[in-house]
Structures are given as C-alpha cells and as structure tokens.
PyMOL Python script that loads the backbone (N, CA, C, O; Angstrom):
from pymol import cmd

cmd.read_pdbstr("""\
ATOM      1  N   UNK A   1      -5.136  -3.223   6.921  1.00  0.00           N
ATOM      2  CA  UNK A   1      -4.474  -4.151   7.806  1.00  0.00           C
ATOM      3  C   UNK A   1      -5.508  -5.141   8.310  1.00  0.00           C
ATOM      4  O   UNK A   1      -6.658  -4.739   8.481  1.00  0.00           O
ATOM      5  N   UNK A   2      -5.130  -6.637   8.608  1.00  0.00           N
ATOM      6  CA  UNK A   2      -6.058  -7.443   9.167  1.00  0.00           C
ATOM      7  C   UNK A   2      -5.818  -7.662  10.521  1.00  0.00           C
ATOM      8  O   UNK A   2      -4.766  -7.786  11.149  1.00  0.00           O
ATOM      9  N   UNK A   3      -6.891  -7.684  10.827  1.00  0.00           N
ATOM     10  CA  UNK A   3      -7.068  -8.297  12.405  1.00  0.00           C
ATOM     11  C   UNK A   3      -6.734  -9.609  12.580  1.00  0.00           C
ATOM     12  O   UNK A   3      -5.995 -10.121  11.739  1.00  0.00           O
ATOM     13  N   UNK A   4      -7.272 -10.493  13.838  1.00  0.00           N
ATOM     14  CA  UNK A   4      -6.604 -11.438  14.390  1.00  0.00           C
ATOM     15  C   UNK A   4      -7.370 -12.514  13.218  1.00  0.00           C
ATOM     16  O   UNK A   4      -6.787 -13.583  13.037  1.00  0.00           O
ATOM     17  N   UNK A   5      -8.634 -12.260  12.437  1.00  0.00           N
ATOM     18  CA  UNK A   5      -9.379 -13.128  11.695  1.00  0.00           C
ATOM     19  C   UNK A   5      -8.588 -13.072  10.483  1.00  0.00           C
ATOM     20  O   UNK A   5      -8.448 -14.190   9.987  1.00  0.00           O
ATOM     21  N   UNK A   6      -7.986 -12.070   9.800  1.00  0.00           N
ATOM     22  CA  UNK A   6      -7.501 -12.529   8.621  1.00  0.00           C
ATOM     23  C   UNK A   6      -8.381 -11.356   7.822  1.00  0.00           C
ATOM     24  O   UNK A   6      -8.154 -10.955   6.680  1.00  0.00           O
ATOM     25  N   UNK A   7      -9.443 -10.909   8.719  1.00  0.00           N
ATOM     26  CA  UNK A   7     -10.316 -10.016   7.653  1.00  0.00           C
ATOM     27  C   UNK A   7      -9.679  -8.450   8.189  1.00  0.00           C
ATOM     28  O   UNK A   7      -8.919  -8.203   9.125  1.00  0.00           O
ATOM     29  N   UNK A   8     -10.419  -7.408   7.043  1.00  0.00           N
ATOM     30  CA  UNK A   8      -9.059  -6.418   7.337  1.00  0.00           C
ATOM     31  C   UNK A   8     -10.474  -5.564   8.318  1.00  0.00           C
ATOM     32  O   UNK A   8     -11.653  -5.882   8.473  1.00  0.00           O
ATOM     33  N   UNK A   9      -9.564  -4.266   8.874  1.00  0.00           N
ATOM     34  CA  UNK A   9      -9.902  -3.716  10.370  1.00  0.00           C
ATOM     35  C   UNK A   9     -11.436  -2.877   9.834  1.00  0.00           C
ATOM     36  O   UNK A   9     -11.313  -2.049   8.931  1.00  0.00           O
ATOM     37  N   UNK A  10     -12.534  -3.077  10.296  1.00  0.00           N
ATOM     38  CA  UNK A  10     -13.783  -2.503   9.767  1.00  0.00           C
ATOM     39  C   UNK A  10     -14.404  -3.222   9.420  1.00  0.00           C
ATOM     40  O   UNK A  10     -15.559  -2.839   9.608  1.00  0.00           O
ATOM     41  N   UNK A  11     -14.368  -4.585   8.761  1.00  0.00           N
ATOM     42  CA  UNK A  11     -15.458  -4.943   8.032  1.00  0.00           C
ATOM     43  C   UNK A  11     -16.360  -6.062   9.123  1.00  0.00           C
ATOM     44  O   UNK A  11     -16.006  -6.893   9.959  1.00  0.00           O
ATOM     45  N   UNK A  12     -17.501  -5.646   8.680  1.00  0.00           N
ATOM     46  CA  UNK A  12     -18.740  -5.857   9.628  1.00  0.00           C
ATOM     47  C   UNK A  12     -19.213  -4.848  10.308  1.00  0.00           C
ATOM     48  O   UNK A  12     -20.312  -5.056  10.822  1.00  0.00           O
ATOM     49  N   UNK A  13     -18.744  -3.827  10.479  1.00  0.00           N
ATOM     50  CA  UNK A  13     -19.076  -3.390  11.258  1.00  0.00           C
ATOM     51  C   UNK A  13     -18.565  -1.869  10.804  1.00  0.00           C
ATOM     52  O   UNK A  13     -17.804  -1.713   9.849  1.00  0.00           O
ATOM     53  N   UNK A  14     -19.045  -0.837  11.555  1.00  0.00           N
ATOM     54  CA  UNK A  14     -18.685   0.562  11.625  1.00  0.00           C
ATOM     55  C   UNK A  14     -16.872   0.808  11.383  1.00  0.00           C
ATOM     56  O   UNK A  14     -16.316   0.813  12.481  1.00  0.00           O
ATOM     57  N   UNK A  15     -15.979   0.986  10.317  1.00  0.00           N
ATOM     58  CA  UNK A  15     -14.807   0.823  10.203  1.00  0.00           C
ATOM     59  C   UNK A  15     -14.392   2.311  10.395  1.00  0.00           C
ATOM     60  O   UNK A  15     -15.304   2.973  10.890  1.00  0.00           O
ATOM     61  N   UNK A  16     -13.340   2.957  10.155  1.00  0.00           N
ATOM     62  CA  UNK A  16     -13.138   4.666  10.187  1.00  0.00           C
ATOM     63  C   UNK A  16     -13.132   4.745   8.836  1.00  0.00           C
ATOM     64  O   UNK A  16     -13.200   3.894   7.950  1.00  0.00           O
ATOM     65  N   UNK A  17     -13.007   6.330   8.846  1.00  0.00           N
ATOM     66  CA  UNK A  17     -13.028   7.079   7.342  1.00  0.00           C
ATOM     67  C   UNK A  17     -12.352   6.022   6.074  1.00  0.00           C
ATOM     68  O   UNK A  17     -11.201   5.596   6.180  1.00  0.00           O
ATOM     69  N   UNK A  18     -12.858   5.825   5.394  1.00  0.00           N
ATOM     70  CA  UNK A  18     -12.064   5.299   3.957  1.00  0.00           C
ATOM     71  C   UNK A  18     -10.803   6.190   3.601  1.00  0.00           C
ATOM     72  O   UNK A  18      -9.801   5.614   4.024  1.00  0.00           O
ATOM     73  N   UNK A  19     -10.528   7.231   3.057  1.00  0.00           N
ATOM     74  CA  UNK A  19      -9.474   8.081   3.059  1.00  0.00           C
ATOM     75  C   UNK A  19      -8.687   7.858   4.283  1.00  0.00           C
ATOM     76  O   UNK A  19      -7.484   7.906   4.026  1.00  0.00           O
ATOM     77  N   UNK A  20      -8.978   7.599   5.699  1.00  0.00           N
ATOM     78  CA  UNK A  20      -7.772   7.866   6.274  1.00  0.00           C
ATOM     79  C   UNK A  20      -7.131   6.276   6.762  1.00  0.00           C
ATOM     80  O   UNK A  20      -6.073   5.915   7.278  1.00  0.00           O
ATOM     81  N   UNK A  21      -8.371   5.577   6.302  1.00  0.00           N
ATOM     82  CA  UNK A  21      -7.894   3.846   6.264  1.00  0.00           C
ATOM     83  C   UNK A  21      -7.067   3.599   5.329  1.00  0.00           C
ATOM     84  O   UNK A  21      -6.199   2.782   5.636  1.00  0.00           O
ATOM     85  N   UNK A  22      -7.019   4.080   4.131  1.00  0.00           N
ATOM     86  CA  UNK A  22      -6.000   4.366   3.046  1.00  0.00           C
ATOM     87  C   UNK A  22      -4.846   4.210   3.230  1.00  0.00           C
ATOM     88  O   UNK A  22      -4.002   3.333   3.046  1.00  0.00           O
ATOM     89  N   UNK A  23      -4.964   5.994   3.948  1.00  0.00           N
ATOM     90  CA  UNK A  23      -3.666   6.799   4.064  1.00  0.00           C
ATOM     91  C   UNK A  23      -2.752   5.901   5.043  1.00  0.00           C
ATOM     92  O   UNK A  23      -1.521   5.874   5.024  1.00  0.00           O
ATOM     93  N   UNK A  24      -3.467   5.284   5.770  1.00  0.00           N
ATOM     94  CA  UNK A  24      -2.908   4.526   7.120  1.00  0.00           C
ATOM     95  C   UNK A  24      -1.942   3.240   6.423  1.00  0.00           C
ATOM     96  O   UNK A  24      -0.753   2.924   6.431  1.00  0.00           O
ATOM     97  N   UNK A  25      -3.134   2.755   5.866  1.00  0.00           N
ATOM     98  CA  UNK A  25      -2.233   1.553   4.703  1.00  0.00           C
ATOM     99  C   UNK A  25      -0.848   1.932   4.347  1.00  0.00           C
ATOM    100  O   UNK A  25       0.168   1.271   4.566  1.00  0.00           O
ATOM    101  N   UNK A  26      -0.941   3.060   3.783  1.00  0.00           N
ATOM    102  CA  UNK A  26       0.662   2.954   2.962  1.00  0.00           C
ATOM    103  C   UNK A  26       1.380   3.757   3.949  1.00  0.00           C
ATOM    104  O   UNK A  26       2.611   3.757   3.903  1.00  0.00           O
ATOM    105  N   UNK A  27       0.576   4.658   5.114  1.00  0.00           N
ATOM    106  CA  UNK A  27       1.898   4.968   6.176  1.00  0.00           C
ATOM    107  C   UNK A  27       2.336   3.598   6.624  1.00  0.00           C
ATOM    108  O   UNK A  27       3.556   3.581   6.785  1.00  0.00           O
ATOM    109  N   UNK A  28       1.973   2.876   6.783  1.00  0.00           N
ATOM    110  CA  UNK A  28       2.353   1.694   7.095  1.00  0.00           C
ATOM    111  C   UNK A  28       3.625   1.222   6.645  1.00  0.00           C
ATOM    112  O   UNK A  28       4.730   1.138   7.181  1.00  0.00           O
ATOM    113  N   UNK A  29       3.016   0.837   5.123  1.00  0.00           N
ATOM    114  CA  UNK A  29       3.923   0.566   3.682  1.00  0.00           C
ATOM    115  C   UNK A  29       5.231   1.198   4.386  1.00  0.00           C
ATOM    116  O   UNK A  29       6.211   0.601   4.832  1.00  0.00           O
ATOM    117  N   UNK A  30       4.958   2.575   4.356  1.00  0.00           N
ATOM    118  CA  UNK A  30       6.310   3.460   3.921  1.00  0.00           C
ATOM    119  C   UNK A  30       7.020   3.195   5.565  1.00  0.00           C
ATOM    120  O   UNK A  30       8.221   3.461   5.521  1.00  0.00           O
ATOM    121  N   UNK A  31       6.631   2.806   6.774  1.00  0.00           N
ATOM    122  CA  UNK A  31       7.199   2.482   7.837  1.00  0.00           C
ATOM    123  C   UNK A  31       8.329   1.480   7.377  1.00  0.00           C
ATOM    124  O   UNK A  31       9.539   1.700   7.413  1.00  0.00           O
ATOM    125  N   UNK A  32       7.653   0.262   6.909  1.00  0.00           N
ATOM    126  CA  UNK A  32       7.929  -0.706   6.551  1.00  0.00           C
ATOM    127  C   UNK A  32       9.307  -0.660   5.549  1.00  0.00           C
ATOM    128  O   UNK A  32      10.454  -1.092   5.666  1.00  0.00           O
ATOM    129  N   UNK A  33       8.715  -0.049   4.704  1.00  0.00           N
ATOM    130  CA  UNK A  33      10.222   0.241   3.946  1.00  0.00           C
ATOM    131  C   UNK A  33      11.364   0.911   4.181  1.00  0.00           C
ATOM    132  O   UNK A  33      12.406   0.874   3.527  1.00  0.00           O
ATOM    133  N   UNK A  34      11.031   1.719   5.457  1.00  0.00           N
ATOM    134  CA  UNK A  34      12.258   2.987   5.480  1.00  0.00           C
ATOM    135  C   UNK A  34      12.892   1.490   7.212  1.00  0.00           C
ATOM    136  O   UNK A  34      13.947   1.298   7.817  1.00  0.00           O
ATOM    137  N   UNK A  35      11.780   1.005   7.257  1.00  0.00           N
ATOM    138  CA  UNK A  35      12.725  -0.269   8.521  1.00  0.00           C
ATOM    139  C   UNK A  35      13.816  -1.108   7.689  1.00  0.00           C
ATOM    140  O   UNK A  35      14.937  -1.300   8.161  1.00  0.00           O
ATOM    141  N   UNK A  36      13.411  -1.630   6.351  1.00  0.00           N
ATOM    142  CA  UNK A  36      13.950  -2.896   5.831  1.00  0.00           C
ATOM    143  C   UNK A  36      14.984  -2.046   4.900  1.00  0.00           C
ATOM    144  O   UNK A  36      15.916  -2.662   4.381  1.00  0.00           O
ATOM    145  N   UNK A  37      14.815  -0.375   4.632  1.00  0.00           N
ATOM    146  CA  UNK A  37      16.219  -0.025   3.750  1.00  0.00           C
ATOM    147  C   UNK A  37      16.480   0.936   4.441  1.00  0.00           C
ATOM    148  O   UNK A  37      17.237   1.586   3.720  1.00  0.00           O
ATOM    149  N   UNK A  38      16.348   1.539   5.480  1.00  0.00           N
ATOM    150  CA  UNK A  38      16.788   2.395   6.117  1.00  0.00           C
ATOM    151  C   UNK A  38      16.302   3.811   5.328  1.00  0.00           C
ATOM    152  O   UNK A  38      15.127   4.092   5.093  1.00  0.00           O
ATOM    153  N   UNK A  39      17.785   4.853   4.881  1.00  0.00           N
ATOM    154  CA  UNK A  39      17.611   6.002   4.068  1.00  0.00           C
ATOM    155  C   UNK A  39      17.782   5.951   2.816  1.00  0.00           C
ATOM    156  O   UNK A  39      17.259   6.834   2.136  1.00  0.00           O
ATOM    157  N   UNK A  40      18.634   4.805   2.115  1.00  0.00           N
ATOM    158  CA  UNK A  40      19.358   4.488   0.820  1.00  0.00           C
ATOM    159  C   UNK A  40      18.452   3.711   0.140  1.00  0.00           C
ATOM    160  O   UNK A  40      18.736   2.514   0.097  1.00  0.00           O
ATOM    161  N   UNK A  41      16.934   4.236  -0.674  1.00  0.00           N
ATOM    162  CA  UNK A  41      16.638   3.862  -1.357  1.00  0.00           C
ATOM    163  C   UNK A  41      15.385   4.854  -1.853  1.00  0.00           C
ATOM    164  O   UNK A  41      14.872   5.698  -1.119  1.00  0.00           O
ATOM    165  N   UNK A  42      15.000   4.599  -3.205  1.00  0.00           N
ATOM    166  CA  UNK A  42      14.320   5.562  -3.391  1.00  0.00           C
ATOM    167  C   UNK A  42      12.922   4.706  -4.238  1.00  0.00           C
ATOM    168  O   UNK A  42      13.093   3.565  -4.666  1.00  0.00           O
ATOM    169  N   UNK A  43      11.853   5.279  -4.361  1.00  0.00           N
ATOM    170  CA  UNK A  43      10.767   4.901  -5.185  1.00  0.00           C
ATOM    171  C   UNK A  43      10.467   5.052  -6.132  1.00  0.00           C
ATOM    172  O   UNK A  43      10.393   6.125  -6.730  1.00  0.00           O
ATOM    173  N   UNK A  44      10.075   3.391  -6.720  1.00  0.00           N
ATOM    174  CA  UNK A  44      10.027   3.253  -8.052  1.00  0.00           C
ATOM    175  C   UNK A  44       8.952   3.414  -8.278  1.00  0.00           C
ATOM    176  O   UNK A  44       8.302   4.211  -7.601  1.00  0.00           O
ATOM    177  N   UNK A  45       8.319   2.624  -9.441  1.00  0.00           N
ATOM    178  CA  UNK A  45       7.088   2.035  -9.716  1.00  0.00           C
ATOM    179  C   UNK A  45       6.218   2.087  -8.639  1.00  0.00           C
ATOM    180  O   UNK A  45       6.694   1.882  -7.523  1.00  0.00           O
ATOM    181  N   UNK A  46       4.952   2.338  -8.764  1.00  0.00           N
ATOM    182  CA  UNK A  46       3.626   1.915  -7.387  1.00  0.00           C
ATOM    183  C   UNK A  46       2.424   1.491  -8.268  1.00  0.00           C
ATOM    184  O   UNK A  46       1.982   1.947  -9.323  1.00  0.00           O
ATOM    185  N   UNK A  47       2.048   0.468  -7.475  1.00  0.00           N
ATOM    186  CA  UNK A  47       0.911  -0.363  -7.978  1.00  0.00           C
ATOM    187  C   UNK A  47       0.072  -0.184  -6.993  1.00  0.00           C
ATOM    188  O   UNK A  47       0.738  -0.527  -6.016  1.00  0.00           O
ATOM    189  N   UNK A  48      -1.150   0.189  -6.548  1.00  0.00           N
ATOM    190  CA  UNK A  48      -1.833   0.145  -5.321  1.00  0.00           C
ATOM    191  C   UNK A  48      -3.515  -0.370  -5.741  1.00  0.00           C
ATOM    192  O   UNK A  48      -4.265   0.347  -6.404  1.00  0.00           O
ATOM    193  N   UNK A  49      -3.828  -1.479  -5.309  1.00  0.00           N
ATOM    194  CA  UNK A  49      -4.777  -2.540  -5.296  1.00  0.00           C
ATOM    195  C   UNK A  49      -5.864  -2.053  -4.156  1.00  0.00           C
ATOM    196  O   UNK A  49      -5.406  -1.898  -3.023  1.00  0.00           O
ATOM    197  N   UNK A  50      -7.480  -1.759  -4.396  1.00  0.00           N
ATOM    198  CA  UNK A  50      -8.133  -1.484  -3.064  1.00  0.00           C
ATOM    199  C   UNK A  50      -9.173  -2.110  -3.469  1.00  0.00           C
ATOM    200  O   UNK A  50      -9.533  -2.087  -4.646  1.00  0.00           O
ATOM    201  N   UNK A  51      -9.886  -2.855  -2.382  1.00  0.00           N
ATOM    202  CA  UNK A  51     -10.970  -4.025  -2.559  1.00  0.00           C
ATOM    203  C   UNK A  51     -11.906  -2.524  -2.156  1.00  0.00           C
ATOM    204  O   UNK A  51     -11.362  -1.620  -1.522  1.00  0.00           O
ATOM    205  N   UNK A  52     -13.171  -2.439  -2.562  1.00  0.00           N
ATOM    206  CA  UNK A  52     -14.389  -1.536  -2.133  1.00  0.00           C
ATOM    207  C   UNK A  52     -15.404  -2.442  -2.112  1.00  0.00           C
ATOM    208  O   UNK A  52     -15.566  -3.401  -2.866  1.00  0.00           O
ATOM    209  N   UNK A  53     -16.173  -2.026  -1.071  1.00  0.00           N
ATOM    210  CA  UNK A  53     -17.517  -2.497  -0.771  1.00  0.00           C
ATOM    211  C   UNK A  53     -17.944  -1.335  -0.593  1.00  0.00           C
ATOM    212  O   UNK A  53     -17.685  -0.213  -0.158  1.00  0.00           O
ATOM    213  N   UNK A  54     -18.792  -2.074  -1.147  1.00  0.00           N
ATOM    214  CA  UNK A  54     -20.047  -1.039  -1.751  1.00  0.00           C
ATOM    215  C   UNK A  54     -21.452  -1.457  -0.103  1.00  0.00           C
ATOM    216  O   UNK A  54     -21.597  -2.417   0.654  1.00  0.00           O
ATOM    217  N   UNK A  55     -22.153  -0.117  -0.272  1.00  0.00           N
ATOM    218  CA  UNK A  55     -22.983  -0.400   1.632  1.00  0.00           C
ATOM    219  C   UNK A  55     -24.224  -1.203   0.583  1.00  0.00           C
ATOM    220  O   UNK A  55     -25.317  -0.764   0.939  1.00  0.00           O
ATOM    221  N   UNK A  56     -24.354  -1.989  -0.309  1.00  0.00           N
ATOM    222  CA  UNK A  56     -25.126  -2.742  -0.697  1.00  0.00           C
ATOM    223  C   UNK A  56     -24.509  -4.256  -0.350  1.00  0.00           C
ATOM    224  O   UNK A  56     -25.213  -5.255  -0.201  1.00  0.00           O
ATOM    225  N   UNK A  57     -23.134  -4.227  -0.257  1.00  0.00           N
ATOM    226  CA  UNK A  57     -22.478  -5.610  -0.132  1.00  0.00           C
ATOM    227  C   UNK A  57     -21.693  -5.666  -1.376  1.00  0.00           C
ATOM    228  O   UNK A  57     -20.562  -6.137  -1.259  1.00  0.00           O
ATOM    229  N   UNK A  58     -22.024  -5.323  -2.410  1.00  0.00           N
ATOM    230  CA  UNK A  58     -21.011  -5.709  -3.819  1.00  0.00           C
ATOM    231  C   UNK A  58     -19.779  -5.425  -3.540  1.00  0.00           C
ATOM    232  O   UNK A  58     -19.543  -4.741  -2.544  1.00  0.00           O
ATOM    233  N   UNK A  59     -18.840  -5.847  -4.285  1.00  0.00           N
ATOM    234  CA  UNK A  59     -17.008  -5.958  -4.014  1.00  0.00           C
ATOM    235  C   UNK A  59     -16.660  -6.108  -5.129  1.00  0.00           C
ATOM    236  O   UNK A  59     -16.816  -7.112  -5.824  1.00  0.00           O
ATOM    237  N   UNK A  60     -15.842  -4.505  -5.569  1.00  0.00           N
ATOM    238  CA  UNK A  60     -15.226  -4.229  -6.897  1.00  0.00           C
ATOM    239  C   UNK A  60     -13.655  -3.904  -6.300  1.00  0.00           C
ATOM    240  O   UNK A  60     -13.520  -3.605  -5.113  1.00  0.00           O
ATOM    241  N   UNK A  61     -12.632  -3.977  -7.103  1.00  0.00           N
ATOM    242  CA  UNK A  61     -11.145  -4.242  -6.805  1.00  0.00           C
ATOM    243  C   UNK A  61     -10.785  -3.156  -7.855  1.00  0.00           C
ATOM    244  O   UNK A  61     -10.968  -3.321  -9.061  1.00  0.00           O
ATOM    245  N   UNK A  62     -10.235  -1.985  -7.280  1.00  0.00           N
ATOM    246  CA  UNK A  62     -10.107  -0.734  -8.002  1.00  0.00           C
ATOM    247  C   UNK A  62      -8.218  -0.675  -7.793  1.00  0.00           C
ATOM    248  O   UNK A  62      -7.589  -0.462  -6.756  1.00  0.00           O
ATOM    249  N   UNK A  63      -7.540  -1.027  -9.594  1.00  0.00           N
ATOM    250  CA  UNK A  63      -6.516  -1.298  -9.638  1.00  0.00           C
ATOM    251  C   UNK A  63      -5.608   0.163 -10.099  1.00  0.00           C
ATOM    252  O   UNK A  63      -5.967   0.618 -11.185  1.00  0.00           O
ATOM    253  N   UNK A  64      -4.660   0.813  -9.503  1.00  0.00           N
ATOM    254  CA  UNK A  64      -4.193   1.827  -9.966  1.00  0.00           C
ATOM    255  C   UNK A  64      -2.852   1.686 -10.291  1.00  0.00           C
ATOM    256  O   UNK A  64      -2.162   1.219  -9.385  1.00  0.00           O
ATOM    257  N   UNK A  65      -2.080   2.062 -11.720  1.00  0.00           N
ATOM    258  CA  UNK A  65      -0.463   1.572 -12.108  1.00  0.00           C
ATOM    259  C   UNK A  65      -0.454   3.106 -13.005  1.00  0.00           C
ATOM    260  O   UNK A  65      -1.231   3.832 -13.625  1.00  0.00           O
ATOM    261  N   UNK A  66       0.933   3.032 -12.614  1.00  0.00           N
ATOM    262  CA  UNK A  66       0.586   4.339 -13.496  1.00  0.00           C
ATOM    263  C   UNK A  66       1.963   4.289 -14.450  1.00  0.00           C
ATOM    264  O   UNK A  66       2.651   5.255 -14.780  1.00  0.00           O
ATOM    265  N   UNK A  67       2.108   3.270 -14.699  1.00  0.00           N
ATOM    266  CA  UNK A  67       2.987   2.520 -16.091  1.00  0.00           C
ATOM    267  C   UNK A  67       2.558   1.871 -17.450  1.00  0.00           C
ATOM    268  O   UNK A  67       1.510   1.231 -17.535  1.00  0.00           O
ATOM    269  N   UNK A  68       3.116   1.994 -18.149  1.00  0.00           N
ATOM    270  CA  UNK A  68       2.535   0.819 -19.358  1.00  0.00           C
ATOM    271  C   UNK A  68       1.942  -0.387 -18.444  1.00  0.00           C
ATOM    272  O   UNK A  68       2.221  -0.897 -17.359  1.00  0.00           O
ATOM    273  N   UNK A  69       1.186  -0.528 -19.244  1.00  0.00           N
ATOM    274  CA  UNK A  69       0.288  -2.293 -18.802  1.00  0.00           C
ATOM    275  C   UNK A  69       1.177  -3.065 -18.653  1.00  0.00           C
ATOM    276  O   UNK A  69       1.457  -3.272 -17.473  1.00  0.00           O
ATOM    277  N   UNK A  70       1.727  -3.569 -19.349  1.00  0.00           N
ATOM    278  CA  UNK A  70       3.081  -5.207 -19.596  1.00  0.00           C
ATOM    279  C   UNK A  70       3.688  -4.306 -18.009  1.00  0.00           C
ATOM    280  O   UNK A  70       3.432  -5.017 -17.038  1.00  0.00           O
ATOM    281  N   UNK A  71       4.250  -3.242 -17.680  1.00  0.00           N
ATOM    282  CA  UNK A  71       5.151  -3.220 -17.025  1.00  0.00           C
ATOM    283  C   UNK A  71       4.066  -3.646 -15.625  1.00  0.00           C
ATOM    284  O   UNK A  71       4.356  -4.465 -14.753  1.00  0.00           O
ATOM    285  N   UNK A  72       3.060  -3.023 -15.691  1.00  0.00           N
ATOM    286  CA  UNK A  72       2.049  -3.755 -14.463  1.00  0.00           C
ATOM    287  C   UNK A  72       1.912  -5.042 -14.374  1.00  0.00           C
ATOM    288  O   UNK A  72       2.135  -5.681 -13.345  1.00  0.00           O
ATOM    289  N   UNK A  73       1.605  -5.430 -15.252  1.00  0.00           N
ATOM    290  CA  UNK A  73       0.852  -7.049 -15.516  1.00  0.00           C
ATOM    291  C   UNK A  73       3.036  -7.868 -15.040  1.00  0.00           C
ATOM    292  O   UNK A  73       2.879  -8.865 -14.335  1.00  0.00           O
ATOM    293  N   UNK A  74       3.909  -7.719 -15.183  1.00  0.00           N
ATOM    294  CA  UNK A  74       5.085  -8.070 -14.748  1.00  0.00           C
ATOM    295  C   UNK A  74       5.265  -7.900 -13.341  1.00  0.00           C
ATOM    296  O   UNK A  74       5.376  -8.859 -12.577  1.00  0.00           O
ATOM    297  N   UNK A  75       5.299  -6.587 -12.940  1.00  0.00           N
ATOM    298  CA  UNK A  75       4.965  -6.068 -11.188  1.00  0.00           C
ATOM    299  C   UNK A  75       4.381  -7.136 -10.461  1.00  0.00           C
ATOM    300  O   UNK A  75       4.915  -7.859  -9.619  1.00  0.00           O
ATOM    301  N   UNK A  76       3.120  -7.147 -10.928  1.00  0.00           N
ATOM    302  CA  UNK A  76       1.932  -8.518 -10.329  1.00  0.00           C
ATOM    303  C   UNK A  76       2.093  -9.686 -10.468  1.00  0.00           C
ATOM    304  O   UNK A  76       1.696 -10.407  -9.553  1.00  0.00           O
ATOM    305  N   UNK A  77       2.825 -10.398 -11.831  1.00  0.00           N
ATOM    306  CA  UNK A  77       2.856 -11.298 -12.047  1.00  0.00           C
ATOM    307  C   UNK A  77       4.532 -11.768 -10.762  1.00  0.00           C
ATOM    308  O   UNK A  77       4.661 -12.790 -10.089  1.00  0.00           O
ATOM    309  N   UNK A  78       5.267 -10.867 -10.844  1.00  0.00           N
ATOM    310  CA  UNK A  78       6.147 -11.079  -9.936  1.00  0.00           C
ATOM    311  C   UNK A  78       5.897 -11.240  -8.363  1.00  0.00           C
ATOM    312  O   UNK A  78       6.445 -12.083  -7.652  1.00  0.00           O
ATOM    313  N   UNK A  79       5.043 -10.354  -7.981  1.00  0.00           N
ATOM    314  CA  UNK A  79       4.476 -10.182  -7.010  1.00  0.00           C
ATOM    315  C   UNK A  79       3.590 -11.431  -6.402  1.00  0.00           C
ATOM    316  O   UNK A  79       3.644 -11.655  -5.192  1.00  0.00           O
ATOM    317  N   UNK A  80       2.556 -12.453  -7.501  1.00  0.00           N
ATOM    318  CA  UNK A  80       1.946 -13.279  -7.071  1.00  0.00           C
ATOM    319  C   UNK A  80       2.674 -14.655  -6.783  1.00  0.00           C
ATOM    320  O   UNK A  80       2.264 -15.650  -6.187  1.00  0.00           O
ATOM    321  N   UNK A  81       4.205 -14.323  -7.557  1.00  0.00           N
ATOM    322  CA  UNK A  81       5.512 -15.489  -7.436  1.00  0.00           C
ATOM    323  C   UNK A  81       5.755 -15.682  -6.391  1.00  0.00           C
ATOM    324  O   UNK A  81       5.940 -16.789  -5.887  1.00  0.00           O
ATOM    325  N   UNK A  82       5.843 -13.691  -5.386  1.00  0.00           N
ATOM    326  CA  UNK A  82       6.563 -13.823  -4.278  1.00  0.00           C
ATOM    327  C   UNK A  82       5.157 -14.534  -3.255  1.00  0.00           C
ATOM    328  O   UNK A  82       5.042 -15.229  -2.246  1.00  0.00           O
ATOM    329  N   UNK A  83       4.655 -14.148  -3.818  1.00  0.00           N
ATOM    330  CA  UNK A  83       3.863 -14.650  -2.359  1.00  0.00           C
ATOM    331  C   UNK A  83       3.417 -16.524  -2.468  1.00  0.00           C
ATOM    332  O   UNK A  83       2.961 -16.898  -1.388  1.00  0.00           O
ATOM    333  N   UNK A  84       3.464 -17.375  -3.264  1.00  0.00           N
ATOM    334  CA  UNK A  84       3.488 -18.268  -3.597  1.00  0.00           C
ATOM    335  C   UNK A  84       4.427 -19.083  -2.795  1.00  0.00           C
ATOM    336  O   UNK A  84       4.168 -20.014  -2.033  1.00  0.00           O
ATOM    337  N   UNK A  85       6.108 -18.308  -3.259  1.00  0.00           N
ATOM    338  CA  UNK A  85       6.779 -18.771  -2.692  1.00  0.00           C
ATOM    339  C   UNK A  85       7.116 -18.960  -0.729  1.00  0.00           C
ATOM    340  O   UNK A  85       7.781 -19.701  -0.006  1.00  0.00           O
ATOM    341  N   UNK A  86       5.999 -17.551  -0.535  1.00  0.00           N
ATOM    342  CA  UNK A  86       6.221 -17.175   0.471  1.00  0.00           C
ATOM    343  C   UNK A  86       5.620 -18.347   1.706  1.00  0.00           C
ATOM    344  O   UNK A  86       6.001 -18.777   2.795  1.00  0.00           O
ATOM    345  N   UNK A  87       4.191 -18.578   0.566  1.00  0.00           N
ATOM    346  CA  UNK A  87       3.389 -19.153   1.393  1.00  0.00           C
ATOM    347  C   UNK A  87       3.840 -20.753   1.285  1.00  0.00           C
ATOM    348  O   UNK A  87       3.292 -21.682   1.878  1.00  0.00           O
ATOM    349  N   UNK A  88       4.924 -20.839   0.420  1.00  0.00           N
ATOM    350  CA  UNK A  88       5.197 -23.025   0.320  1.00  0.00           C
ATOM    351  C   UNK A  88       6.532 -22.932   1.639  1.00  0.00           C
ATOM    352  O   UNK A  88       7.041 -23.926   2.158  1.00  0.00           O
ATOM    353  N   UNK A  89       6.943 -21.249   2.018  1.00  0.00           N
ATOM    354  CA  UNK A  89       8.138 -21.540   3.082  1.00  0.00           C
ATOM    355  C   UNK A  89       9.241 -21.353   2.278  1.00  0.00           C
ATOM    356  O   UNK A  89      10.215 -21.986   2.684  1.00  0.00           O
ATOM    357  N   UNK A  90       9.426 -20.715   1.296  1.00  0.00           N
ATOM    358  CA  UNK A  90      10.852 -20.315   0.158  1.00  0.00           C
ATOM    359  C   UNK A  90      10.560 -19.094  -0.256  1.00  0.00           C
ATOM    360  O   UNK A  90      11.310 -18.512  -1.039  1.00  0.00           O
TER     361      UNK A  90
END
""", "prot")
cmd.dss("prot")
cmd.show_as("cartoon", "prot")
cmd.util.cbc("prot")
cmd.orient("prot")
C-alpha cells in the first residue's frame, strides 16, 4: 500500500516483516473484493506482481501466474488497458 507520497509503506526506511507486508497486501485485495461482490463470487485466475529490493538498492519484479503464459500475458495486457483508461478518466 502507498502512503501519502505515492511510495509504498517502508521504503526508506525500517518497513515491517516482508511476509506479513505481503500477507497484508492481498488481505486487503480480498477486503476489497468481498466489499465490491459481496458473497456471490468466486476466484479465478491470480497474477501477483512484487517489486523486491534488495538491502544493496537493486530492484527485481518477481512475477507469479500460475496459468499458461498467453493466458497471463492477456490478464496484464487487460489489466494495463484498465488502468490507462482509468488514468485518461474512462
């Protein structure tokens, strides 16, 4: 999750456990989804994207799908539509 900067909660500085910054992420997620469908829906597909820094400074993007490729590379490619659109206000 990001703070008021846009950068997400930890960085610079002393952040909490990695595992439970995670776990927090998709409790989140799953808040989020059980608000916008209530009980009537169930889970599909999961794609889950995590930026790592490394305590040298390097930044590797560790991608996990656990589908055929095409069906990932579609997920994302849909996914970078929505937010496109999201961000022109449509």
């Amino acid at each position: 999750m990001a703070d008021e900067t846009g950068e997400p909660e930890g960085i610079g500085g002393e952040g909490p456990d990695p595992r439970a910054r995670l776990m927090h992420e998709v409790a989140e997620q799953m808040d989020a989804i059980e608000t916008d469908f209530g009980d009537g829906y169930q889970i599909g597909r999961v794609i889950t994207i995590v930026e790592v820094i490394r305590p040298d400074g390097n930044v590797e993007l560790r991608l996990r799908a656990g589908q055929y490729p095409w069906v990932a590379i579609g997920m994302l490619d849909w996914a970078k539509k929505s937010l496109e659109a999201a961000a022109r206000g449509g």
